[in-house]
N, C-alpha and C positions, 0 to 999 in steps of 0.2 A: 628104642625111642626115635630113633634117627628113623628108622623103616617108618615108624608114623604118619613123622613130618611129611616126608617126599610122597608118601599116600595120599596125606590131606592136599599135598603141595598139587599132584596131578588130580587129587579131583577136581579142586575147585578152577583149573585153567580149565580141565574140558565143560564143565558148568559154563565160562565165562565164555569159552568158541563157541558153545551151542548159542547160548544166549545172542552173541555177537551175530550167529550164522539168522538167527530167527528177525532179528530184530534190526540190520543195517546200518538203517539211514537215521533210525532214533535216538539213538543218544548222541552222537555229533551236533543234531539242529538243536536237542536241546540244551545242551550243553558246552559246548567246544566254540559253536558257531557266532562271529560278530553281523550285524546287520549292515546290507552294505549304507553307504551314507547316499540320504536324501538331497537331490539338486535343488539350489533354493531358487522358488519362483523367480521367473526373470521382473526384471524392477521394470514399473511403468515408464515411459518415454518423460521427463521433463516438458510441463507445456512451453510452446512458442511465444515468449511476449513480448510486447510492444510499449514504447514510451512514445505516446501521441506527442506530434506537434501540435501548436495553433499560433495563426497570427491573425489580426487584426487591418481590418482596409486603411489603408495611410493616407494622413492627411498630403503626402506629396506638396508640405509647404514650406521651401525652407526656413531654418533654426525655430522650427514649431516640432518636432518628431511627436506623430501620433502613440501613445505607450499606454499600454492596460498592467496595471497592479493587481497580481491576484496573491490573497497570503491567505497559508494554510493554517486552522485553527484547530490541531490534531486531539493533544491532553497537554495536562498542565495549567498555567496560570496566564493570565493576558500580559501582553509585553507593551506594560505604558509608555515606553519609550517611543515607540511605532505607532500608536493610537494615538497619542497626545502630538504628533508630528503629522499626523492627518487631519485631525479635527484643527489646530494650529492653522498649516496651512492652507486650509479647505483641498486636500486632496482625495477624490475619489478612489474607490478602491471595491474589489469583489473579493470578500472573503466567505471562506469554505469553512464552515464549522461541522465538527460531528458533536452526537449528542451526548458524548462524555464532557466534552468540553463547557456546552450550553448549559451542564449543570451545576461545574463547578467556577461557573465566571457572569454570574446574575446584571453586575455592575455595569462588565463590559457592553455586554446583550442591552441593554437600558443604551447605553452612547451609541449603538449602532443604530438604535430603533429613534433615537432621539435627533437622528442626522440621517435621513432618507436619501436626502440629494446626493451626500458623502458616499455610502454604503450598501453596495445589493450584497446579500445574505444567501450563500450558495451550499448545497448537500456536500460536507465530505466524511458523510456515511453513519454509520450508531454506534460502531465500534473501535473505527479506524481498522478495520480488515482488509487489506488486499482484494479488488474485485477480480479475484479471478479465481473459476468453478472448475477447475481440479489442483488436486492435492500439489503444492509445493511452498518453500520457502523463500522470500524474499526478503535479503538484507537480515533474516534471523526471525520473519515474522508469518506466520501460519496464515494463508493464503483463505480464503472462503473457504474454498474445494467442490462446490458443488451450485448449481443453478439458483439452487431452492436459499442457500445462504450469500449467493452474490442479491437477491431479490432482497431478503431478509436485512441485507447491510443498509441497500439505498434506501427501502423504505422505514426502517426502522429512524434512519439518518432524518429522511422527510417529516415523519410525525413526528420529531423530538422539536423541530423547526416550527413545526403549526401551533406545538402544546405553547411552546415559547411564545407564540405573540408573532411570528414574523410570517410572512408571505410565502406560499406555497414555493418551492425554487424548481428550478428549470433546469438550472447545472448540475452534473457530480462531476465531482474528483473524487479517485478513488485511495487509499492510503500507498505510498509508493510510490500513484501516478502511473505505476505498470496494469497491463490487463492482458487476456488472451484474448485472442479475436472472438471467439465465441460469446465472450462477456461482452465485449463493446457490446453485440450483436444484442445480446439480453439486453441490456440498460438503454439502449436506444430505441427498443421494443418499449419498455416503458414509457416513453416519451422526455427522456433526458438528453442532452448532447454532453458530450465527455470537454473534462479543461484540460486539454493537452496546456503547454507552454513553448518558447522558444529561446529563454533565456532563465536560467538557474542560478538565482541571485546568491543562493545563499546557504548550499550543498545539505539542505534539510539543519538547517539554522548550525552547522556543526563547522564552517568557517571563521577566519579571523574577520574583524571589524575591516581592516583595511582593502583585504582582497573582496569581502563584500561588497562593502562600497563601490568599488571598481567595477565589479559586475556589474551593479545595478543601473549606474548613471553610466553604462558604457551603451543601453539598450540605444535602439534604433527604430525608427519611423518603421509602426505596423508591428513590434514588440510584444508578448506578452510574457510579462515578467512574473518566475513563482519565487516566495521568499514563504517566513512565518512569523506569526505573530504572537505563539506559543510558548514561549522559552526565554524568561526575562532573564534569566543568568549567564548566557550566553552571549558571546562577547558577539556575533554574528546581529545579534539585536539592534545595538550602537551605529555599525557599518549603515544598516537597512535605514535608520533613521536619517543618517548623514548622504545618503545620494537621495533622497527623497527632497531634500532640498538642493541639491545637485540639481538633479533633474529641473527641478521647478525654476531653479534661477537660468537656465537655459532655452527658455521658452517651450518647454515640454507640455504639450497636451494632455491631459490625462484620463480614461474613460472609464467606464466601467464594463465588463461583456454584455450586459444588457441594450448596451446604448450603441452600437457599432456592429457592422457585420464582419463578419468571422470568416477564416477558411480551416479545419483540421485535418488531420489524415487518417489512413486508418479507417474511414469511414467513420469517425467519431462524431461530425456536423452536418454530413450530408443526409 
């Protein structure tokens, strides 16, 4: 019995040599072998962006400081408090609506249209998308990314403005306020000039009242001040309404961009 085994025992190794001698490289790759691990593509460069300035020509008269209001109308509900302290005080002002906003605030739209002298009505866009044409993130929010949707933003922004009743507009602000230069580039091609600002009233409405306030009535001759008028529940609201007579009882000038010549940079007004 024993004699058997070790018979079967030496056939079957020289069976497995010969096989082994015949066949090499085959059963290792198929069998044995792990794949080596694939380099993951290198990640595109982060674009370069830019937060436009802009100020406005100064009155150079004193305790009159020339100051342009511009408030963003992103989403959300209208902040009575801030509208009612405009109309109130007859203060002009350039507000930037997108057309989420224009759809869900009919009332508001009606008082800006019903007070012309008060309010020019400016693009800030269809979506509130980032105008900037490649791929990245801002502050958590998905950028255009491409040409074809930085166009898509402003003019989708523009028609939602014509459907509404209001006047073709002239300005964008884009969501963020950030852009790559190649957007400016785009959107000036269009025939827009970008609302850079020089004074950030109101750290995207997400301040307290008090250090708002301080912002706002701190501006200075040739100013132009962003705040919003988006976000009644926020206490940044209160602040916005309370320098706004600040200002006014200081003999503060107030315009709109329409009414005043401008300087931006960035090549955003030239």
């Amino acid at each position: 019995m024993n004699r058997i085994l070790l018979a079967s025992a030496f056939l079957f190794s020289t069976i497995s040599a010969a096989l082994a001698d015949e066949i090499p490289s085959a059963v290792p790759a198929a069998v044995g072998s792990v794949p080596a691990a694939v380099s993951p593509a290198p990640k595109a460069p982060a674009p370069k962006l830019v937060e436009p300035h802009l100020h406005i020509a100064r009155s150079n008269v004193a305790g009159h400081a020339r100051v342009a209001l511009t408030f963003d109308a992103c989403m959300g509900q209208a902040d009575e408090r801030i509208l009612s302290t405009l109309v109130r005080e007859r203060i002009p002002a350039t507000i930037f609506v997108t057309a989420r906003w224009l759809k869900r605030n009919p009332a508001a739209v009606a008082v800006f249209l019903q007070n012309p002298d008060l309010f020019e009505l400016e693009n800030h866009g269809q979506n509130h998308i980032p105008a900037v044409d490649t791929p990245t993130l801002i502050y958590g929010i998905a950028s255009a990314g491409s040409p074809q949707a930085v166009r898509q933003e402003v003019e989708g922004g523009a028609a939602a403005m014509v459907a509404a009743g209001i006047p073709a507009p002239h300005w964008f602000r884009g969501s963020t306020a950030k852009y790559d230069l190649s957007a400016i580039g785009e959107i000036r091609a269009m025939g827009y000039r970008i609302a850079g600002y020089s004074v950030n009233g109101d750290g995207g409405s997400l301040l307290g009242a008090v250090i708002t306030e301080k912002r706002i009535a701190s501006a200075k001759d040739g100013d132009v001040v962003i705040s919003h008028v988006n976000q009644p529940t926020h206490a940044a609201g209160e602040g916005v309404a309370k320098a706004l007579v600040d200002l006014k009882a200081k003999g503060t000038q107030f315009v709109r961009l329409q009414d005043v010549e401008d300087t931006g940079d960035h090549k955003t007004t030239e």
